[in-house]
SEMIDREN-346355 format. One record per residue (C-alpha): x, y negated, z negated. Coordinates in pm, whole numbers, m for minus. Each point is the difference from the previous one (the first is absolute). Example, Ala and Ser with C-alpha at 12.3 -4.5 7.8 and 13.67 -1.06 7.14 Angstrom:
! residues 2
{east=1230	north=450	up=m780}
{east=137	north=m344	up=66}
***
This chain:
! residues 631
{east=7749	north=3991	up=m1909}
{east=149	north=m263	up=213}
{east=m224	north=70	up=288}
{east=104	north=359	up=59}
{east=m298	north=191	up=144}
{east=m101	north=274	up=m168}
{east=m189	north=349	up=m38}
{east=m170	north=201	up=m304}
{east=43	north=376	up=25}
{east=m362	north=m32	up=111}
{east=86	north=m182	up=280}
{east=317	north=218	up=63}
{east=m247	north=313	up=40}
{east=m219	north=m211	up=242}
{east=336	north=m123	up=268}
{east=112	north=377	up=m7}
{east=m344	north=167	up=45}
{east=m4	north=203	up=m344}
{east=m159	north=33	up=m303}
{east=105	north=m188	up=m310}
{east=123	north=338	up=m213}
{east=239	north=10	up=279}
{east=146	north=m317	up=m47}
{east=84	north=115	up=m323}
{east=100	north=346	up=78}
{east=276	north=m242	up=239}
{east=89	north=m189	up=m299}
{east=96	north=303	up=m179}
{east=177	north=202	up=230}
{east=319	north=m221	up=150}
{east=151	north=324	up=206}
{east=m150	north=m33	up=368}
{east=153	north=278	up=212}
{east=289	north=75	up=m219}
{east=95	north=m373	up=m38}
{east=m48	north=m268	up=m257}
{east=m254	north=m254	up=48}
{east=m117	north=m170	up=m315}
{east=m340	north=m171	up=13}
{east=38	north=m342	up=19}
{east=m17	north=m187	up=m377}
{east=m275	north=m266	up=m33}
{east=71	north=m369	up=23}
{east=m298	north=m149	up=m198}
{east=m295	north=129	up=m212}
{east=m333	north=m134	up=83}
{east=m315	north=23	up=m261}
{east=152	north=309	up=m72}
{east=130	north=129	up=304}
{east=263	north=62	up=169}
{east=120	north=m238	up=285}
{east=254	north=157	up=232}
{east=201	north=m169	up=297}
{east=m160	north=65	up=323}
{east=316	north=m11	up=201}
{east=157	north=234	up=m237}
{east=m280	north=209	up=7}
{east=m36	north=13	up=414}
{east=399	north=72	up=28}
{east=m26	north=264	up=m249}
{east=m290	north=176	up=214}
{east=179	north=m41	up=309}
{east=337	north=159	up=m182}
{east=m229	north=264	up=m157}
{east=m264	north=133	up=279}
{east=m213	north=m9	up=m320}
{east=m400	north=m84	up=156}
{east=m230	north=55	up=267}
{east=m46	north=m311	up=132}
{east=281	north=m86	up=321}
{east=m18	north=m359	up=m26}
{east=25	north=m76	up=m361}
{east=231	north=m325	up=114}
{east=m322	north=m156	up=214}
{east=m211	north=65	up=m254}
{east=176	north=m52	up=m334}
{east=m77	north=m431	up=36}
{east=m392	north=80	up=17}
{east=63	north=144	up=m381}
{east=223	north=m234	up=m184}
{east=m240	north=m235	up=m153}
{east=137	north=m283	up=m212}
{east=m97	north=44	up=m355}
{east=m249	north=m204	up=m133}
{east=m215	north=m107	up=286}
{east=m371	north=82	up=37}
{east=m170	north=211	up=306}
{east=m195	north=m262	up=45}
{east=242	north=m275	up=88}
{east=207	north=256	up=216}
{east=m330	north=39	up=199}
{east=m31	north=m377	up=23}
{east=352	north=m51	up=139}
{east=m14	north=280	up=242}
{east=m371	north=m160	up=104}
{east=209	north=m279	up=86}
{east=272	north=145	up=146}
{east=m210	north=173	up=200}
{east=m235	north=m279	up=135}
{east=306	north=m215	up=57}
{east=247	north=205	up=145}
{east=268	north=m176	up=m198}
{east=214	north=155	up=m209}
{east=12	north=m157	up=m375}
{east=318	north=48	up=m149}
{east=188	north=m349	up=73}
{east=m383	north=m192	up=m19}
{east=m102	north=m220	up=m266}
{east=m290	north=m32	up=m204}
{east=m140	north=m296	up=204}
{east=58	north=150	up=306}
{east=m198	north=311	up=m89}
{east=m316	north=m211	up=m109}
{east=78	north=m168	up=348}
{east=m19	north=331	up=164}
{east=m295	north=134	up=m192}
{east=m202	north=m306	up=14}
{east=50	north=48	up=401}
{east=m125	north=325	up=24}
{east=m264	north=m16	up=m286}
{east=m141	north=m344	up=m5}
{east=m317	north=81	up=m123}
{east=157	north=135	up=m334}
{east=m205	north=326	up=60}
{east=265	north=228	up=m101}
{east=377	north=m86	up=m25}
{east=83	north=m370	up=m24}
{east=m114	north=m51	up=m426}
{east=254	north=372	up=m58}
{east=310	north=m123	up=191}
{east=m49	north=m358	up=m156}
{east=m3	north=227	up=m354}
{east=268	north=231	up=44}
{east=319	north=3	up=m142}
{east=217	north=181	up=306}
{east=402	north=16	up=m89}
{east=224	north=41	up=241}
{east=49	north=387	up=m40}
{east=m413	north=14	up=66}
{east=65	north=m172	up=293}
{east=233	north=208	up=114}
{east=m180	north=287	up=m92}
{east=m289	north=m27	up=206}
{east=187	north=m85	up=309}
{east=187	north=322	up=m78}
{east=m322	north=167	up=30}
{east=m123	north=m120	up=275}
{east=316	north=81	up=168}
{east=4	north=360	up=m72}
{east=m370	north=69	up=9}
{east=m182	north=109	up=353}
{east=m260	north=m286	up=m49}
{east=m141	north=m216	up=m232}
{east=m268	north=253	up=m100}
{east=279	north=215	up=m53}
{east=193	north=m243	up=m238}
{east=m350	north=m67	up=m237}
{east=m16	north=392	up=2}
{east=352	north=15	up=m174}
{east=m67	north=m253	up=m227}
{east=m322	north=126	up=m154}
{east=139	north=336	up=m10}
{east=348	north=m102	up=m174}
{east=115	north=m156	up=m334}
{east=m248	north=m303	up=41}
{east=m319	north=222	up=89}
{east=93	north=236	up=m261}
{east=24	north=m314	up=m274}
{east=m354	north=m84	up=61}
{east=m147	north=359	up=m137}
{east=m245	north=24	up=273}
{east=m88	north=357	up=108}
{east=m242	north=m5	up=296}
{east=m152	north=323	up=196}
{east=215	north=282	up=90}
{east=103	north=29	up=393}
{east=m301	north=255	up=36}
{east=m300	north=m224	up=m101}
{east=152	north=m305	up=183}
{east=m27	north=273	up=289}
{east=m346	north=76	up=m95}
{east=m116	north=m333	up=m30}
{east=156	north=m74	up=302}
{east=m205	north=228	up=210}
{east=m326	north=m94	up=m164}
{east=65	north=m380	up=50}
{east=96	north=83	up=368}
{east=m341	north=209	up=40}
{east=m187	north=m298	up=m160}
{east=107	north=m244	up=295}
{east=m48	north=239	up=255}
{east=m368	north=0	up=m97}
{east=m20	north=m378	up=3}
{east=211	north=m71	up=298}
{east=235	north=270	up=170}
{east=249	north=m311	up=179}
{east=28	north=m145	up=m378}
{east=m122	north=m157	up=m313}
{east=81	north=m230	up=m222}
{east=145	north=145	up=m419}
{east=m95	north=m216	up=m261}
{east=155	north=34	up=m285}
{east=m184	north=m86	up=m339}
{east=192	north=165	up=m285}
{east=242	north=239	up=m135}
{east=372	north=101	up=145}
{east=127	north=m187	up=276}
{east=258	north=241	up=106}
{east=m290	north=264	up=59}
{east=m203	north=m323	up=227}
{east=325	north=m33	up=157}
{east=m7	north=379	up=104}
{east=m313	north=m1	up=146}
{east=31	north=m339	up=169}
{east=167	north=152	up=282}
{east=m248	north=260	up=127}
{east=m252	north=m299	up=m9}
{east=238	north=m268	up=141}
{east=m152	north=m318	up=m192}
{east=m11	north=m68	up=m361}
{east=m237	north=m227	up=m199}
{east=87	north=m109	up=m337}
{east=m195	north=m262	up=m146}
{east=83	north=m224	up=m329}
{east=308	north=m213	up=m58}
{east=95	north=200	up=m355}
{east=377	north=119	up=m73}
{east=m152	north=372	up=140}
{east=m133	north=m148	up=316}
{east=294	north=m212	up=52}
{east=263	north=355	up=m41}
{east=m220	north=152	up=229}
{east=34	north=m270	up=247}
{east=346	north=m23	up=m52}
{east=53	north=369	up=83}
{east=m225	north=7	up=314}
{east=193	north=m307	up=156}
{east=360	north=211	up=m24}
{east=m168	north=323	up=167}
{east=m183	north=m249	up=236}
{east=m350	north=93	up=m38}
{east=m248	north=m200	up=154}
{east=m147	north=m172	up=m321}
{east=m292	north=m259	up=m47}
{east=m253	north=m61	up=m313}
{east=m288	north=69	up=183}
{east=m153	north=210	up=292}
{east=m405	north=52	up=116}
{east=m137	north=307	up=m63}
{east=3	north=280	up=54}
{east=325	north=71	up=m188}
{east=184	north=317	up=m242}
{east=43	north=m115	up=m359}
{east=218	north=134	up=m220}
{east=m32	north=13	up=m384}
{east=248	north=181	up=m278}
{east=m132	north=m41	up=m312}
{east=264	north=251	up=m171}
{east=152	north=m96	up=m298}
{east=m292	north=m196	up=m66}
{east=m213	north=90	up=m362}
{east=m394	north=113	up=58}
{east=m151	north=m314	up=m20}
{east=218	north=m164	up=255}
{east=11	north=274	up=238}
{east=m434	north=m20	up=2}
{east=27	north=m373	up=73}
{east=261	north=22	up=278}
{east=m223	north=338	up=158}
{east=m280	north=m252	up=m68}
{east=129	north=m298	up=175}
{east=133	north=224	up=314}
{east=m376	north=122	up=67}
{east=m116	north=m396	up=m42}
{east=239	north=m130	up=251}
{east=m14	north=332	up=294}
{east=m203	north=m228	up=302}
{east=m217	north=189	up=188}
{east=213	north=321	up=210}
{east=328	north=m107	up=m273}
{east=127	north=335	up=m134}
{east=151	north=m34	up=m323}
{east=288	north=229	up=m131}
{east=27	north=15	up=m419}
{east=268	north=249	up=m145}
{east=11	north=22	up=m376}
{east=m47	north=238	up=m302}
{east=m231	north=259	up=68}
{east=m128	north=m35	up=m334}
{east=m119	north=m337	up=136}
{east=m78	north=84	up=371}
{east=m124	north=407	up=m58}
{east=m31	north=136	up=m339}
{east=m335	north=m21	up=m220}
{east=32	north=m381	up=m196}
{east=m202	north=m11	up=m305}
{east=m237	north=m297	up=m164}
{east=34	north=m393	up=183}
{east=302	north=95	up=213}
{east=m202	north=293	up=140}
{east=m299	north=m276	up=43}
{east=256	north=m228	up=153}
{east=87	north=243	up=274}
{east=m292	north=91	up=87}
{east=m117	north=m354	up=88}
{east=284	north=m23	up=182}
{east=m140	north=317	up=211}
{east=m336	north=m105	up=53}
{east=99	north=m232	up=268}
{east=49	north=367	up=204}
{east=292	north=m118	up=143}
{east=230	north=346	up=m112}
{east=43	north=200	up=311}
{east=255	north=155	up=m153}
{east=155	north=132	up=m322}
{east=335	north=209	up=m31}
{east=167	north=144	up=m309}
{east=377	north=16	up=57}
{east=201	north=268	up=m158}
{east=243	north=m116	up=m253}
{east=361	north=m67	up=4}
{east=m74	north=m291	up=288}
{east=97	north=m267	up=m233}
{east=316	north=m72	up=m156}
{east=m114	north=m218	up=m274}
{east=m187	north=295	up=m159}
{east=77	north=301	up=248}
{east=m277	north=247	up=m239}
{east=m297	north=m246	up=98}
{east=m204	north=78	up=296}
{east=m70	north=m326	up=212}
{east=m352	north=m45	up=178}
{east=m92	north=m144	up=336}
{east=m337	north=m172	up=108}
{east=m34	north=m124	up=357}
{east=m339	north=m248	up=21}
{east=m162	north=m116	up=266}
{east=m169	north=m356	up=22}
{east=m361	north=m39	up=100}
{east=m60	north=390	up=36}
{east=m211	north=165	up=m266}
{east=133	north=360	up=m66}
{east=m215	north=240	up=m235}
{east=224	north=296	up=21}
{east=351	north=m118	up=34}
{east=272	north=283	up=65}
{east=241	north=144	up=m281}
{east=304	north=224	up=m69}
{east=194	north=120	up=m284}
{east=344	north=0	up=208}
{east=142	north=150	up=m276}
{east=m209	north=338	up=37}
{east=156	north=71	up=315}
{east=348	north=215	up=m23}
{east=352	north=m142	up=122}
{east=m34	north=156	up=361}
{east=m343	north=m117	up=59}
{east=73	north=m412	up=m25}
{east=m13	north=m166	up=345}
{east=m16	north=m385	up=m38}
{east=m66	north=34	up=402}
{east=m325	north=182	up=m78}
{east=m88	north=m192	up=m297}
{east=3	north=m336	up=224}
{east=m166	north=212	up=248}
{east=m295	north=29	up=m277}
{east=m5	north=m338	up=m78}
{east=m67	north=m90	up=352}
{east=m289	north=177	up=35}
{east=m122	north=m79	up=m319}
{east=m8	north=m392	up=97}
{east=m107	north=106	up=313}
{east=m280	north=212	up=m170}
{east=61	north=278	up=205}
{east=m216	north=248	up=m135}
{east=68	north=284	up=273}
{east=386	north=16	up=m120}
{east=109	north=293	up=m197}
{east=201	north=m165	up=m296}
{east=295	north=167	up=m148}
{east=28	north=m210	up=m312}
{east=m310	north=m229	up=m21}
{east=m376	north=71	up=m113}
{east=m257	north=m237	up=m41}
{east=m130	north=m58	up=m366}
{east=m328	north=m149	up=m118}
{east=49	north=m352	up=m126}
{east=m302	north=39	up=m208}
{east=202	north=249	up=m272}
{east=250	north=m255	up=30}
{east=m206	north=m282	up=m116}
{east=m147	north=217	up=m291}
{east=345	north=48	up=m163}
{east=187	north=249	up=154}
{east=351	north=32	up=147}
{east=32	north=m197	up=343}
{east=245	north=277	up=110}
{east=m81	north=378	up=m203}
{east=314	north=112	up=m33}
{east=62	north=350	up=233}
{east=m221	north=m199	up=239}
{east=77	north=167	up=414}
{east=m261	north=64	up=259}
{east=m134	north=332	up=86}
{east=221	north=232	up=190}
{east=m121	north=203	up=298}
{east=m85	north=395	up=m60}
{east=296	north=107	up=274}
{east=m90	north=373	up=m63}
{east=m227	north=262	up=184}
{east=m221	north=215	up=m243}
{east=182	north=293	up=160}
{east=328	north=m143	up=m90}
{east=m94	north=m57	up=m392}
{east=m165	north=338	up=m47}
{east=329	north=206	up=188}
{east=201	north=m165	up=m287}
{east=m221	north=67	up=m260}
{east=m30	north=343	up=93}
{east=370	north=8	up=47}
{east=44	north=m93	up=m363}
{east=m261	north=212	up=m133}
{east=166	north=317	up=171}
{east=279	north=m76	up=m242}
{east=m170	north=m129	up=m313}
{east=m306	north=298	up=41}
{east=287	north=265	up=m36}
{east=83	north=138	up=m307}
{east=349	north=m67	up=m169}
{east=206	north=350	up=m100}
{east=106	north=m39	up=m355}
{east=338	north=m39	up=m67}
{east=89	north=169	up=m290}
{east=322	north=220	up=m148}
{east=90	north=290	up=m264}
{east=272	north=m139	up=m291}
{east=130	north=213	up=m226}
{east=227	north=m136	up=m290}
{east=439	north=61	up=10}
{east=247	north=8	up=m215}
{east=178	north=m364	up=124}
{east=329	north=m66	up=m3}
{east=224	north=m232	up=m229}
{east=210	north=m163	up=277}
{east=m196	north=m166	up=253}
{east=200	north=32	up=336}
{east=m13	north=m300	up=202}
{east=266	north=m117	up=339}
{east=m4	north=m362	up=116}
{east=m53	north=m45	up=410}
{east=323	north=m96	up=16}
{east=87	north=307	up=m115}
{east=m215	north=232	up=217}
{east=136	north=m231	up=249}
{east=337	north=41	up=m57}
{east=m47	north=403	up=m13}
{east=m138	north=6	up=297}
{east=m395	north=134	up=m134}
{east=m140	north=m359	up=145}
{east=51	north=m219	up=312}
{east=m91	north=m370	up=22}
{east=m78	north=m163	up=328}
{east=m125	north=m384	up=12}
{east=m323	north=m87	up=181}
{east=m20	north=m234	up=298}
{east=m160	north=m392	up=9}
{east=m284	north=98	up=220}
{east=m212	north=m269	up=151}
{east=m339	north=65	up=m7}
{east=m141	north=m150	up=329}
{east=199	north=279	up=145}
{east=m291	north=217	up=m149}
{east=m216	north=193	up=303}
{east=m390	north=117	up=m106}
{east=72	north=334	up=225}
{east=405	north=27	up=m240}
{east=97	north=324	up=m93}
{east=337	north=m80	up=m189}
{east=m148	north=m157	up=m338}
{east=235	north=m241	up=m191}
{east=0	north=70	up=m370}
{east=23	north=m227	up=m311}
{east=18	north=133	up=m373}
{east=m228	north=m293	up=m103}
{east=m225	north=24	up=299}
{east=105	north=m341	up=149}
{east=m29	north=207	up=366}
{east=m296	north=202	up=3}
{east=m148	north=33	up=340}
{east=273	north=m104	up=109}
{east=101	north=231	up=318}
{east=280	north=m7	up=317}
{east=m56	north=132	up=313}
{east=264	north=317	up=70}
{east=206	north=m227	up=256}
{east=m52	north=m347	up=m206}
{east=122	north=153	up=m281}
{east=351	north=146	up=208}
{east=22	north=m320	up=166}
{east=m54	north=m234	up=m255}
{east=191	north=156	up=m277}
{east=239	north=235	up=145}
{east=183	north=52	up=m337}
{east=m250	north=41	up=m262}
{east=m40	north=339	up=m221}
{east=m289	north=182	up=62}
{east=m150	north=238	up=m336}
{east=m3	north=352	up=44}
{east=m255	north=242	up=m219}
{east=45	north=m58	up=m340}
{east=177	north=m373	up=m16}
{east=m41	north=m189	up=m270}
{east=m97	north=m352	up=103}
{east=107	north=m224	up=m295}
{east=6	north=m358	up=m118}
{east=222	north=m172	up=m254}
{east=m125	north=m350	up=m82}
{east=m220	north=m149	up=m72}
{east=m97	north=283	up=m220}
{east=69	north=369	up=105}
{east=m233	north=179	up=227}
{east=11	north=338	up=189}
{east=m171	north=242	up=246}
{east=45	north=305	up=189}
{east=m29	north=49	up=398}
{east=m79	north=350	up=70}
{east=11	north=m42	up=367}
{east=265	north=m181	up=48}
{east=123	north=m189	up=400}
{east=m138	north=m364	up=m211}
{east=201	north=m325	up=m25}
{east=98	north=m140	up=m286}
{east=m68	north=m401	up=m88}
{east=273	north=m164	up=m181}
{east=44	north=m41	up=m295}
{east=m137	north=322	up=m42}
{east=260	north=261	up=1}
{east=37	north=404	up=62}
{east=115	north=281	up=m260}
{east=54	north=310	up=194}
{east=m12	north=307	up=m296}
{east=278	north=325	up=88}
{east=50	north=276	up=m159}
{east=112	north=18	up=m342}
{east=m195	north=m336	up=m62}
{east=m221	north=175	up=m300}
{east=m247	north=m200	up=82}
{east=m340	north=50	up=278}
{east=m73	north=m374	up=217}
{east=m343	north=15	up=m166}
{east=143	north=28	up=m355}
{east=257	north=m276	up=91}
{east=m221	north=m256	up=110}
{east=m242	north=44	up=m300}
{east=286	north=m59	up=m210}
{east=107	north=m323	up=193}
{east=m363	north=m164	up=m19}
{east=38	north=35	up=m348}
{east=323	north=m150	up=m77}
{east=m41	north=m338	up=m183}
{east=60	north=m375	up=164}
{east=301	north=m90	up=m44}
{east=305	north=m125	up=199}
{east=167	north=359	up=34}
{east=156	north=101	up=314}
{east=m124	north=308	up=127}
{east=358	north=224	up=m68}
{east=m65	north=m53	up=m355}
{east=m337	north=177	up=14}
{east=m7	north=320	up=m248}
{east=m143	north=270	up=157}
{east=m79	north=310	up=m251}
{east=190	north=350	up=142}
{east=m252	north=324	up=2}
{east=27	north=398	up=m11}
{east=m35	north=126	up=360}
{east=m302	north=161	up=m49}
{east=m163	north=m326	up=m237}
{east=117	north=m195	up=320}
{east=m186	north=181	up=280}
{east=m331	north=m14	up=m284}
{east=m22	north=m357	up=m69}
{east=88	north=m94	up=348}
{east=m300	north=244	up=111}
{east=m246	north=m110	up=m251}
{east=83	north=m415	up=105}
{east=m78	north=75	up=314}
{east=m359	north=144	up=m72}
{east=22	north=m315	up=m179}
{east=57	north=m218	up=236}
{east=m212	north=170	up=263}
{east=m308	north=m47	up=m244}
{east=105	north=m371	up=m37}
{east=1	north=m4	up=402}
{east=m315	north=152	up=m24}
{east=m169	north=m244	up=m245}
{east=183	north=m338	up=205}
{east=m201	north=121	up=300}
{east=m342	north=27	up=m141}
{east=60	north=m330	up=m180}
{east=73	north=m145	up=337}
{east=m301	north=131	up=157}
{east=m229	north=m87	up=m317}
{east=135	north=m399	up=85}
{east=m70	north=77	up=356}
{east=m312	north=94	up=m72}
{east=m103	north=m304	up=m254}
{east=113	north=m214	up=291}
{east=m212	north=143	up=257}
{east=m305	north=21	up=m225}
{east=m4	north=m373	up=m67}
{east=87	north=m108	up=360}
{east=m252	north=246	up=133}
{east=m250	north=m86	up=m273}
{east=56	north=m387	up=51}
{east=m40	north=26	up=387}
{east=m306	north=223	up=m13}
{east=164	north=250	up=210}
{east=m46	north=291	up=m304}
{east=m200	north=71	up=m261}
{east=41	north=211	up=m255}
{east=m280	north=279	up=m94}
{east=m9	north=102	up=m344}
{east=37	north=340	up=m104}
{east=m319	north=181	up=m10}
{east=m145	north=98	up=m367}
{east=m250	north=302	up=11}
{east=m245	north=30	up=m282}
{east=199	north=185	up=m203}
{east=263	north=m230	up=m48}
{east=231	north=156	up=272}
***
């Protein structure tokens, strides 16, 4: 390629802030803004893809507007990585670009040993790699690109392990939100040992995730001179961490074993508990088929030796999709504590808790009392489990494990709703039945299109409005209505709704609130004064329609799928009289189905009440006296 730095679509997508379908969308559409502006062509193929020139590539973005990303020129260098060149060895140079403060493109290999061999004497992490690598001149250049147009070096190993290198290597490590997690707990760990700071030691697994949680902690151990141990060291010295290979106790350790098979993963859990010293608190993530589930035959008698040193304080199931590498497994957490014995250590099933009731603040807020053995705390995810059933065979973690909740309800306030919903469900339902007689029928079926009603003037469209819902008011008397329900309980204050959407339709008695896609749906408003939710939609019936609003929206809800608009909708034409009938008769219809949607709702009120009351001991329930006679 003649040293021309280059960029793969994937790395296109990255400098303008977009997804990669975009990229190609670009590729495939050379009118921007009603002028021509053909996608650059490529200038080399690379193991099967596509190499493009990156100053091509930034002047066409500037021409263009195409992206999100306002300095594309600063940061298109950081991206351009020269074919053929390992992550590792770009890590080494910008080690030593970084320790030196010297930039490497006009050095020679000599001089680079020179200037590695100064700053790593001992040979503890750098000075065997840059004796070993094979850095051309357009590697050279690259990294002092980098550096140049990165914030920091921290910044410029972050690019690097995220671009075309990092991605070479295959390695998928935890998703943002359990680095978060992890984060928290590992914080909460030191805190307990020492609140001004304690030492992270490092003993196995991802380095980029020890690298992470480094920083809360401010010192990292990492002990062992193997190729790991030296990347990790590597890594620390550009984000200038304070590093050594040894610290006294007390200390956090941190050990991954994910991606590791059974047996592995029960020596590594094994070896962590051997080496805590007395107040250590280990962290292990992994499998929670290793750290949580029920393990049958010697790896279940493996784990539990591992247990009966009573070190577990603390034992987490994770909910799935935390880990790239296989985003449908869960992942487990143990926290262990050296020289404490521990009977009953604490447990959740994290993944029996909903969406809206995750906190990783109150989760570390667990764990500290839980190493603190703060048995007067009310815990919102943790309860303690008996090690005992553990040690017998049975899961570490039982899955839906979560802590008692507090009854929050008065007796008075379970039996009013019980009663409430019994006032419904006691009352008898009116039968809804209807006289048919048979008729001659007809041989042409009479049927209009909307468009045609519409065009004769029988019906009236009128679009709904994009309400947003945190405009809604508990005391709202103008209710916003959606065909497919998408707004119910939704409700706008009189003025909101005048202020806040001064030009939206309001229904009036009789409106036929309708939706097209995804499938069609309909219902009547007999009050009318409600707002309508976009994309929901209004037909407004006149005379001469042929047609009642009841009648009309039964017929909508049962038009097929399909991707018909809603002028094309056939609507059948009736006799005057047959009209008023059927239109009469569907509204019994639906009043009965009104009927029947209420007591369902109070029968599930009711259910609910029973089992919270029941649960909480604040009701019982008597059953229904038999006299002798069987009545």
């Amino acid at each position: 390629m003649g040293g021309v730095a280059t960029l793969s679509l994937r790395d296109i997508a990255d400098l303008a802030g977009v997804r990669r379908s975009v990229v190609s969308m670009w590729r495939n559409r050379p009118v921007v803004r009603g002028q021509h502006h053909p996608f650059p062509e490529p200038v080399a193929m690379v193991n099967g893809v596509e190499q493009f020139g990156r100053d091509e590539i930034v002047e066409w973005l500037g021409r263009t507007g195409r992206g999100r990303n306002a300095e594309q020129r600063l940061d298109a260098p950081t991206l351009s990585v020269p074919a053929g060149v390992s992550l590792e060895d770009l890590v080494t140079l910008l080690c030593l670009q970084t320790l030196s403060g010297q930039e490497l493109t006009d050095t020679t290999a000599v001089e680079r040993e020179h200037l590695a061999a100064e700053h790593d004497p001992g040979d503890a992490f750098l000075l065997r790699e840059v004796r070993t690598v094979d850095a051309p001149r357009d590697v050279l250049g690259f990294i002092d690109d980098l550096v140049e147009a990165s914030f920091g070096p921290a910044e410029a190993l972050a690019s690097l392990e995220r671009g075309r290198a990092g991605r070479a290597t295959g390695a998928r490590d935890l998703t943002d939100e359990a680095v978060e997690l992890l984060r928290a707990v590992v914080r909460t760990c030191g805190s307990h040992i020492d609140p001004e700071g304690v030492p992270l030691m490092f003993t196995g697994g991802s380095s980029s995730l020890a690298l992470s949680l480094a920083d809360d902690l401010g010192r990292l151990i990492v002990r062992g001179d193997g190729i790991k141990g030296r990347a990790l060291l590597r890594r620390a010295k550009i984000r200038d961490l304070d590093v050594s290979t040894n610290a006294p106790a007390p200390r956090v350790h941190l050990w991954s074993v994910l991606g590791q098979v059974v047996d592995e993963a029960l020596d590594a859990l094994d070896e962590l508990v051997l080496d805590l010293a007395k107040d250590d608190v280990g962290v292990a993530v992994g499998p929670a088929g290793v750290l949580c589930d029920r393990l049958n035959g010697g790896q279940e008698r493996r784990r539990a030796h591992t247990l009966r040193s009573r070190t577990l304080a603390v034992a987490v199931r994770l909910p799935r999709g935390l880990w790239r590498e296989a985003h449908r497994q869960a992942l487990g957490l143990w926290i262990c504590v050296g020289g404490r014995s521990t009977s009953r250590p604490f447990v959740s099933d994290l993944a029996a808790f909903a969406d809206d009731e995750a906190s990783t603040t109150d989760l570390a807020a667990d764990v500290a009392a839980a190493l603190a053995d703060d048995s007067r705390r009310s815990f919102r995810y943790l309860r303690p489990h008996d090690l005992h059933r553990v040690l017998s065979g049975s899961a570490v973690v039982p899955r839906g494990a979560r802590p008692p909740r507090w009854g929050t309800s008065s007796t008075t306030q379970q039996l009013d709703r019980i009663q409430a919903a019994t006032v419904v469900t006691a009352t008898p339902v009116p039968p809804f039945d209807l006289l048919v007689i048979s008729a001659p029928g007809t041989v042409l079926l009479r049927q209009r299109s909307l468009a045609e009603l519409k065009e004769a003037g029988s019906v009236q469209m009128h679009r709904g409005k994009r309400i947003d819902p945190q405009h809604s008011s508990p005391h709202g008397t103008v209710p916003v209505l959606s065909a497919d329900g998408a707004t119910a309980g939704v409700a706008l204050d009189p003025f909101d709704a005048d202020r806040l959407y001064p030009g939206a339709r309001r229904t009036e008695p009789g409106d036929v609130v309708f939706l097209e896609k995804p499938r069609p749906r309909a219902l009547v408003d007999p009050r009318g004064g409600a707002l309508v939710g976009s994309p929901s939609r209004i037909l407004r019936l006149g005379t001469g329609a042929g047609i009642g609003p009841n009648t009309l929206a039964a017929i909508i809800n049962q038009l097929p799928d399909g991707p018909f608009e809603w002028q094309t909708w056939n609507i059948p034409t009736f006799d005057a009289a047959a009209a008023d009938q059927l239109e009469a008769t569907l509204m019994a219809a639906a009043r009965y189905r009104s009927e029947l949607d209420r007591r369902l709702d109070a029968i599930q009120k009711l259910v609910t009440t029973l089992i919270d009351g029941v649960t909480a001991g604040t009701v019982a329930v008597i059953p229904p006296m038999v006299t002798p006679e069987g009545r």
